[in-house]
C-alpha positions in Angstrom: 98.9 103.9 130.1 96.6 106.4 130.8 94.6 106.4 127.4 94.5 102.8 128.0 92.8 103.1 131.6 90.2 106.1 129.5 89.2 103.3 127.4 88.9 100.7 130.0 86.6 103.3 132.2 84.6 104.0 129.1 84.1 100.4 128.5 82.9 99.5 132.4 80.6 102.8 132.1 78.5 101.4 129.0 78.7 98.1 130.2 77.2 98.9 133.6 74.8 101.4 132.1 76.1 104.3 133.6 77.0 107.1 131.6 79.0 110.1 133.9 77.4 112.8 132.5 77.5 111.0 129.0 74.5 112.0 126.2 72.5 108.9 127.3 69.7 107.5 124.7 67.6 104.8 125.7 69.7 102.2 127.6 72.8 103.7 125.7 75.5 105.7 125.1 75.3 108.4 122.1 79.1 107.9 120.3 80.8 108.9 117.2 82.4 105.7 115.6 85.2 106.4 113.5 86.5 103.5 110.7 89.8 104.7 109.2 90.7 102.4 106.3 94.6 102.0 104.7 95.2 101.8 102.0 98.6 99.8 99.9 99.2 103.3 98.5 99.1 105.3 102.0 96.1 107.1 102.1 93.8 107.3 104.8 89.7 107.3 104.5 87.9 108.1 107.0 84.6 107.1 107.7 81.9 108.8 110.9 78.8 108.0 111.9 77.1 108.4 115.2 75.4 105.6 117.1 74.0 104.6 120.0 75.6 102.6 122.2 74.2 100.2 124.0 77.0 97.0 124.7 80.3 96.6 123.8 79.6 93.2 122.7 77.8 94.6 119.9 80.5 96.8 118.9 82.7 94.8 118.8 80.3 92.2 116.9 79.8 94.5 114.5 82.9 95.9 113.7 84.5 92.6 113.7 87.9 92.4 112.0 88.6 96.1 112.7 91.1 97.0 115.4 90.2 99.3 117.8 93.0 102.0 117.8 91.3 105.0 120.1 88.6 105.0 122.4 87.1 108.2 125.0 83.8 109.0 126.1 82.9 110.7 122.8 84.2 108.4 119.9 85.3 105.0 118.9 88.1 104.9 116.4 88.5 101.6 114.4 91.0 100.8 111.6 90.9 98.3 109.0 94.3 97.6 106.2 93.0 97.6 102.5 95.0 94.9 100.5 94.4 97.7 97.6 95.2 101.2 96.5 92.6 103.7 97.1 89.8 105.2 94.7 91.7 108.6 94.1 95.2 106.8 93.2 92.7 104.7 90.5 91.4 108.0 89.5 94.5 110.5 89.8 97.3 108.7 90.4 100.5 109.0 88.6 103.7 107.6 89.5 107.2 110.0 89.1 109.9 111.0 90.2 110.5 114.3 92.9 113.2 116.6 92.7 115.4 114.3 94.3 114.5 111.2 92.5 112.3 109.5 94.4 109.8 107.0 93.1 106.6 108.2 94.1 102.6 108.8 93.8 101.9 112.2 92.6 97.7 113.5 92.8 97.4 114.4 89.1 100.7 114.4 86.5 104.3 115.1 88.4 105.5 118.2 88.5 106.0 120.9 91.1 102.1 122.1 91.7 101.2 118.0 92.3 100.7 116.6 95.7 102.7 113.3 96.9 100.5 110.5 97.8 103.2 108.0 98.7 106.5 107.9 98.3 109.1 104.6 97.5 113.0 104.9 97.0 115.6 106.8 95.7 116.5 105.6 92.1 119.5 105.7 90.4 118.5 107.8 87.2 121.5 107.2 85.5 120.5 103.7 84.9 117.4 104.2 83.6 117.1 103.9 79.5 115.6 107.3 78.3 112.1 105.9 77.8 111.8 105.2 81.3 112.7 108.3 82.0 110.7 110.0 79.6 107.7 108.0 81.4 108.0 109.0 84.5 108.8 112.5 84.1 105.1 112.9 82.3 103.6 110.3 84.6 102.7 106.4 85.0 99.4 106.2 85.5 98.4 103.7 88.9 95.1 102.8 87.6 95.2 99.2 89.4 96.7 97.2 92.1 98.2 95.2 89.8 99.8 98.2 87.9 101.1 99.5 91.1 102.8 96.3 92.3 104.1 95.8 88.9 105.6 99.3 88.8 107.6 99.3 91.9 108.6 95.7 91.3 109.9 97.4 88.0 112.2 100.4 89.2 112.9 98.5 92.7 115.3 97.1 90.5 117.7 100.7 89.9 116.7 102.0 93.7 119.8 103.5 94.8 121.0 101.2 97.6 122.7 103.2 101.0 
């Protein structure tokens, strides 16, 4: 409730002009904007610029059909879901398996010194046929959307099932 009434202040400030003590720039208010964009695969990009502020209405005019998730008197944080996987799973992603058997996104080829970009389901390894195995144990590579839908669609099938 409280960030809430922040933001609402903030708003009435620039929309009435005044600043409070805000770095004010010709008829405006100097404020980072933030555009976080999500990605199908988890990761998070982050985007900063600094602009000047002048009317809401703009803002929200031009960051139409982002959601405003965070708003103070410094910065404006926007977020916007990416119906795709991100530019370092297309370069370096790898699907595998963790320790535990997990289905999941490894940064590079699996094994213990790769970092985990997303993670899926538990899957019955038992069930697998050797080759799959084989596969993900020296990695899957995402390259593509496509690929990555078509690869959990594929071991979905022996996730172990609480």
């Amino acid at each position: 409730m409280k960030r809430m009434f922040q933001m609402f202040a903030v708003i009435l400030f620039i929309l009435a002009g005044e600043t409070n003590g805000l770095a004010k720039e010709s008829n405006g208010v100097k404020m980072n904007i933030i555009l976080e964009r999500i990605y199908l695969d988890g990761e998070v990009s982050e985007e900063i610029t600094e602009e000047t502020v002048v009317s809401m209405k703009d803002i929200w005019k031009k960051y139409k059909g982002w959601q405003l998730v965070d708003m103070d008197d410094e910065q404006i944080v926007f977020q916007k879901s990416v119906n795709d996987i991100s530019a370092l799973s297309k370069a370096n992603g790898y699907f595998g398996l963790t320790k535990d058997g997990t289905l999941s996104i490894f940064e590079g080829k699996p094994n213990e010194s790769s970092r985990v970009i997303q993670s899926f389901f538990q899957i019955d390894i038992k069930k697998l046929e050797s080759r799959q195995r084989e596969q993900l144990k020296k990695g899957i590579r995402v390259v593509s959307k496509t690929r990555y839908k078509d690869i959990i669609e594929t071991y979905r099938n022996f996730a172990l099932i609480p």
